[in-house]
N, C-alpha and C positions, 0 to 999 in steps of 0.2 A: 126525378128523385122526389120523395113525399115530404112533406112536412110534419115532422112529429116534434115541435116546438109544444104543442100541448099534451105532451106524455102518452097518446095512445095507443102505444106499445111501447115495452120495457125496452131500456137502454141498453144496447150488449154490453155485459163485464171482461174482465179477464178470464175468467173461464170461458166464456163464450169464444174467447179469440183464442186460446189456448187447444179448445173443439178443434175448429178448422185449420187450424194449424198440424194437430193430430190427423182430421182426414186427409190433407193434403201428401203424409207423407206415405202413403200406401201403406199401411200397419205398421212402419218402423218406431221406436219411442223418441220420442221427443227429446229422449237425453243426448241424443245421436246428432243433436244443434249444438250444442257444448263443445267447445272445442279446446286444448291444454297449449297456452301460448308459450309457460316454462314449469319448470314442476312447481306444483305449487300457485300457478294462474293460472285463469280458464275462464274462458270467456262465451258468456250464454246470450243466445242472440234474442232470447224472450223476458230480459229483466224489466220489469213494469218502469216506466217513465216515473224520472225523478223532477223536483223545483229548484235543483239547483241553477243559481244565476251564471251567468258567463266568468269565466277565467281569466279571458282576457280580449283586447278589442282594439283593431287597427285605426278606428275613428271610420269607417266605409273606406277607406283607405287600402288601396293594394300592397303587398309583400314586395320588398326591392327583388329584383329582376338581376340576379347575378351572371355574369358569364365566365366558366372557369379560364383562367389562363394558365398555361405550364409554357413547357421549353420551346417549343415553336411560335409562342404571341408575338406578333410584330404588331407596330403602329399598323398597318392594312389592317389587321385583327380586330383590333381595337376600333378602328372604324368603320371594318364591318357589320360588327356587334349592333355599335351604337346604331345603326342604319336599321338593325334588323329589331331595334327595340328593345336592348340593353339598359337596366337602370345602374348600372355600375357592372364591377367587374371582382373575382376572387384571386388574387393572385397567387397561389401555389410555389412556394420554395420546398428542395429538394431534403428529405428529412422530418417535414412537417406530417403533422398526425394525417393529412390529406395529401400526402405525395403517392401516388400507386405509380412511379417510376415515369414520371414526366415533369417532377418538379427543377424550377429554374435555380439557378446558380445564384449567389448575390452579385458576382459579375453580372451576368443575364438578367438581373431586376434592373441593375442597373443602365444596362443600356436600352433596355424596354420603354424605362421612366425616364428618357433624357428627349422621347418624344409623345410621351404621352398627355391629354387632358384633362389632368389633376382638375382642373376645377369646373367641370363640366358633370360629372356624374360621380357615382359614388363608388369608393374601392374599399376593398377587406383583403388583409393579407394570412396567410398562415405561414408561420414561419420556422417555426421549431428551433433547433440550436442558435439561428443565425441571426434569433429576434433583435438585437443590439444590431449589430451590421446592417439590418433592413428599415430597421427606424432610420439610419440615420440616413441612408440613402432613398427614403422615401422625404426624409427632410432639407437631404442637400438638391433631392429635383424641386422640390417646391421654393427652394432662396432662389434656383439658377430661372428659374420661373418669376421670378417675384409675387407670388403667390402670397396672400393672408392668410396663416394658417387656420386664422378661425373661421375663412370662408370655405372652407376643404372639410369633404364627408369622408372621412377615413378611419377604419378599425385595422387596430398594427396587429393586431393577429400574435402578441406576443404569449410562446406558450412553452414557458420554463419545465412544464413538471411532465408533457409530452414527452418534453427532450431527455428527461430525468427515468420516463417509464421504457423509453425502448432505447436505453442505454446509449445517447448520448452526450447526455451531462450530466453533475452532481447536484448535490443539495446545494452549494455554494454558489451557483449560475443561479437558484431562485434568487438568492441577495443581493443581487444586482438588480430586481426591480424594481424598489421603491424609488431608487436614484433614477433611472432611465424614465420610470412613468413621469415622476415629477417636473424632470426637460422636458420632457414632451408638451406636459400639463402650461408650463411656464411658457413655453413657446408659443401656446396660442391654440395648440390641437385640441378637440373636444373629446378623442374617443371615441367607442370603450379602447384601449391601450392591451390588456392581455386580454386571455382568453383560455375558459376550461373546456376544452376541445377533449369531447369523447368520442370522436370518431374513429380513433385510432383503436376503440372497445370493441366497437361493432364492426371494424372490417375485418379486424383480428377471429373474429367468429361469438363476441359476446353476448348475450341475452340483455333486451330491453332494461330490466333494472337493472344489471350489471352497469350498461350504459351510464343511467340515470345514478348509480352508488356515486362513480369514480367523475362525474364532473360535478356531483356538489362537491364532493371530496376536492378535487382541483379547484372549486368556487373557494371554499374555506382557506383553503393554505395561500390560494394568492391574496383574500380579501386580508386574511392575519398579519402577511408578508409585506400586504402595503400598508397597513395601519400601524405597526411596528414600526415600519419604517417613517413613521410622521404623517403621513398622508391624512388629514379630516378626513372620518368616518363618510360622508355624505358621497365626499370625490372618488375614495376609494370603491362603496358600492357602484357606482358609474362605471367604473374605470375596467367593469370585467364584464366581459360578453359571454355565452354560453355555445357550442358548436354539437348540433347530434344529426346523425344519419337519417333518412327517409326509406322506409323500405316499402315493399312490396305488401306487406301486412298490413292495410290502409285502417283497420280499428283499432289494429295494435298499436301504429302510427300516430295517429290521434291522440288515442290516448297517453301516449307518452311524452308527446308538446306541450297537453294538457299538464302532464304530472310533473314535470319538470318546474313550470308555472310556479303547480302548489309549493313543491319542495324549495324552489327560492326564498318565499316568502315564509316558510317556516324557518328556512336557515336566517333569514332576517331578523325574525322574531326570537329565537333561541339567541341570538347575540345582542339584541337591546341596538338593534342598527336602524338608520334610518329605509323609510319601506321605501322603494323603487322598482320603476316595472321593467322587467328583465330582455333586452336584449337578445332573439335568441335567433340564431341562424341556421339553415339547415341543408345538408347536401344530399343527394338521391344516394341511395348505397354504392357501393362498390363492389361490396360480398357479392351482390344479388346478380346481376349482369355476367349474362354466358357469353361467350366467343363461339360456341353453335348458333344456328336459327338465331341471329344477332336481330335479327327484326323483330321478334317478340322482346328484346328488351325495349322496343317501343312502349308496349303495354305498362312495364314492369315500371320503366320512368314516370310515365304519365299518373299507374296509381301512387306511387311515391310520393311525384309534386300535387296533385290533387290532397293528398294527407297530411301532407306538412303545411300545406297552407290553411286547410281546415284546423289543423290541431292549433294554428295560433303564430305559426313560423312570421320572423320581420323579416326577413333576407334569405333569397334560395337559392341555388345552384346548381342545376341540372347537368349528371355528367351524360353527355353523349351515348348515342346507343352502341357505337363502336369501339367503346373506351377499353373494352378486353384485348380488342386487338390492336386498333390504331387511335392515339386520344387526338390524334388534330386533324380528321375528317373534318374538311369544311362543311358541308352539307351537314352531317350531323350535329353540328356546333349548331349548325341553322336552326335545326329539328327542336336542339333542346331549349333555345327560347323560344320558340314559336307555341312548345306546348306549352310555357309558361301564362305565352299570351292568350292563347283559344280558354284555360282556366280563369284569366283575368276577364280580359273585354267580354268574350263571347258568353259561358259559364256563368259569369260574373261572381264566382267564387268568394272574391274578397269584399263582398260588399254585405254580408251576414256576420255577424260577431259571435265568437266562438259555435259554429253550429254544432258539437257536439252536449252544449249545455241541455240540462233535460234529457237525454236518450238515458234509460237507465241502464245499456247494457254499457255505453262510453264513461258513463259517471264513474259505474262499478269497479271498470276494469282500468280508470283511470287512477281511482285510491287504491285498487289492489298494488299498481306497477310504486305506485308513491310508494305505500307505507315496506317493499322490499329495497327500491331504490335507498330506502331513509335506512333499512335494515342494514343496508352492507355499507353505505355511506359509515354508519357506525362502526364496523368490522374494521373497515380501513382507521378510520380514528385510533379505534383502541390498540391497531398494531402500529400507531407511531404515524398515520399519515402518509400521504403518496410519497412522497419524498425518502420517506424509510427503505429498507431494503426487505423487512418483513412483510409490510403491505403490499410492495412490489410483488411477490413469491405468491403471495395468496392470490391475487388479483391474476397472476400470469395464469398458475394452475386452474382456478374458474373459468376462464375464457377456453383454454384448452378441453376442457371437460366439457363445455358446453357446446365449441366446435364440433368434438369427436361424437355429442351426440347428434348433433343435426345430422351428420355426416351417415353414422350408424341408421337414421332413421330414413335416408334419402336410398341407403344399400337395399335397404329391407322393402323398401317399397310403400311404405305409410306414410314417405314423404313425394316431393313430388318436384322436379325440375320442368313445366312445360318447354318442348324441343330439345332434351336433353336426356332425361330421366324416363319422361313421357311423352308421346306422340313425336316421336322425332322420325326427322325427316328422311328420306332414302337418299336425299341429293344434298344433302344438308354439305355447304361448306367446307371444307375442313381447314382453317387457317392458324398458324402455330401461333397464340395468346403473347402479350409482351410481357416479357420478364419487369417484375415490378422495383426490381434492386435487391441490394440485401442489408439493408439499413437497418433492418429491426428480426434480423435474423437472430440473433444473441439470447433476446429477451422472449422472444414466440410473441411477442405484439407484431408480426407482421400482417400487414393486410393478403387475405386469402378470399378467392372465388370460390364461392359455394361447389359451384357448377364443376370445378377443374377436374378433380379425380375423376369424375365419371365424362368426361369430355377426353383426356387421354387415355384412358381404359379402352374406348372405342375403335373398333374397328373400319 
């Protein structure tokens, strides 16, 4: 390579790279990089590098290593995990915004946690209706342990307005938060205590801001619900964690960890609250993953955990690549921390602080997903908040609208399922998908597989 450290010859501009970018594509326009992430987003893969600073930053620090548990975790589970390089574990109750029909019973937490090592690694629960019943029996394993609570890394996964949006509790189950955070808080527990888990958005079929409206929206009414309730302003922002999906859409991905970020600390500053940096956790999808060519959800996982952990994720959870059809494949339980690990150690992924900072096309499309996220977060406000039954109706019919267009787009062929839709296989499998329950049938917040219609269509 030459040294032109003294100018002679011209520096290429953007035009210049905009050139070759043009010959590269055999006469096609350049507008044909552009691509529509929902109406109204779009995201261009040539926006000139911006100087915005990082978002946010793990200290060179790696994202906690989750490993899901549902209805089959035994103590053996649990230590195989740990064996396999588990930084904790997500425990999944049945109902919960993350139940796709393998969540455990509070009986079956309970006998889980009557042998497990509470104070060895770190646990998140999700809990949905049953969040009171699982505090306390994640509290009475830790007396029967003798266990300091302030030595135990645990997030209770409490998530009232979950249980509120796919109909199975009321607004009056939110008022029992303040009381329960605060035992918990008194007992010595650190937290976060609830949780605006919008996973139950995007498995339901919701669009990225859709996500991103409905857990500030969930942020707001638990943060009101405990500060109403006595809670200092300070413990209360602590006291809530954030939950969103990983998909397959790795810049869509990014940048929606990123904007999530932003939108905390506006919702901060809009209330005169103390700033804190936000907890946020994140699950590979569910939507996304076929029960055909189940081996390409290899791929599908791996860009998921690679983006969420770029986008900023503190704690991830990789569901298996067999989770459409069987979620307690041992071997794939394997798989999904191990990909955890090859982006940690090997990768070294987590050792760069937000690397989408500066890409102008990540910046762009991370305030685009903001300032709609911020848009419908207010739509929910003005109809009364999640708790309402008007914002409920609007919220349900947007998600539906936007399922039925993926779906519409995936018939026509402008979308694209690889081993399903496209290139699919002549020998391909064919094994009947697990019924996911019908917990959230009621409300149409139930979690749906992309892939399904056209996976039973097949002949």
């Amino acid at each position: 390579m030459q040294d032109n450290s003294a100018g002679a010859w011209p520096a290429p501009n953007e035009g210049d790279w905009r050139r070759l970018v043009e010959a590269s594509l055999s006469g096609k326009p350049i507008s044909g990089l552009a691509a529509e992430i929902e109406p109204g987003i779009s995201i261009d893969a040539l926006m000139a590098a911006s100087a915005a600073p990082p978002l946010s930053s793990r200290g060179g620090k790696a994202w906690t290593r989750l490993q899901r548990l549902g209805r089959a975790a035994s103590a053996e589970t649990i230590a195989a995990a740990l064996a396999t390089g588990a930084d904790g574990f997500d425990i999944i109750v049945a109902g919960s915004a993350a139940d796709y029909g393998d969540g455990l019973t509070p009986a079956e937490l309970e006998a889980l946690l009557a042998d497990a090592p509470l104070d060895r690694c770190r646990w998140r629960l999700s809990t949905g209706s049953d969040g009171e019943a699982c505090a306390t029996i994640v509290d009475a394993a830790a007396t029967a342990g003798r266990l300091d609570p302030q030595l135990l890394s645990i997030s209770f996964g409490l998530d009232p307005l979950g249980a509120i949006a796919n109909g199975q509790a009321d607004s009056e189950d939110l008022q029992t938060l303040p009381t329960l955070v605060a035992r918990l808080a008194e007992r010595g527990y650190a937290g976060p205590f609830a949780s605006a888990d919008a996973r139950l958005v995007h498995s339901a079929g919701g669009t990225p801001a859709m996500e991103l409206g409905y857990a500030l929206a969930a942020q707001l009414a638990l943060l009101r619900e405990l500060i109403d309730g006595g809670l200092p302003d300070d413990i209360a922002v602590g006291a809530v964690d954030v939950a969103l999906s990983a998909d397959e859409e790795q810049f869509v991905t990014i940048a929606k960890f990123r904007a999530m970020r932003l939108l905390h600390a506006r919702l901060l500053a809009a209330g005169g609250l103390p700033r804190r940096r936000l907890s946020l956790h994140a699950e590979t999808s569910w939507r996304m993953l076929a029960a055909e060519d189940m081996h390409s959800n290899l791929i599908r996982t791996t860009i998921a955990a690679l983006a969420a952990g770029l986008g900023g994720a503190d704690s991830l959870s990789v569901l298996p690549f067999t989770s459409a059809i069987d979620s307690h494949d041992p071997e794939a339980g394997r798989l999904a921390l191990t990909t955890q690990a090859i982006l940690i150690e090997e990768a070294r992924l987590a050792r760069v602080a937000d690397p989408g900072a500066g890409s102008g096309t990540i910046e762009t499309l991370t305030l685009a997903l903001a300032e709609d996220g911020w848009r419908r977060f207010q739509e929910i406000e003005r109809d009364g908040g999640l708790a309402d039954a008007a914002a409920g109706k609007r919220l349900r019919a947007e998600i539906a609208e936007a399922a039925e267009r993926r779906q519409a787009a995936l018939a026509s062929g402008t979308g694209a399922i690889v081993g399903v839709t496209h290139f699919r296989a002549d020998v391909a499998a064919r094994q009947e998908p697990r019924s996911v329950g019908s917990s959230f049938e009621t409300t149409g917040l139930r979690p749906r597989r992309t892939s399904a219609p056209f996976e039973s269509a097949a002949s």
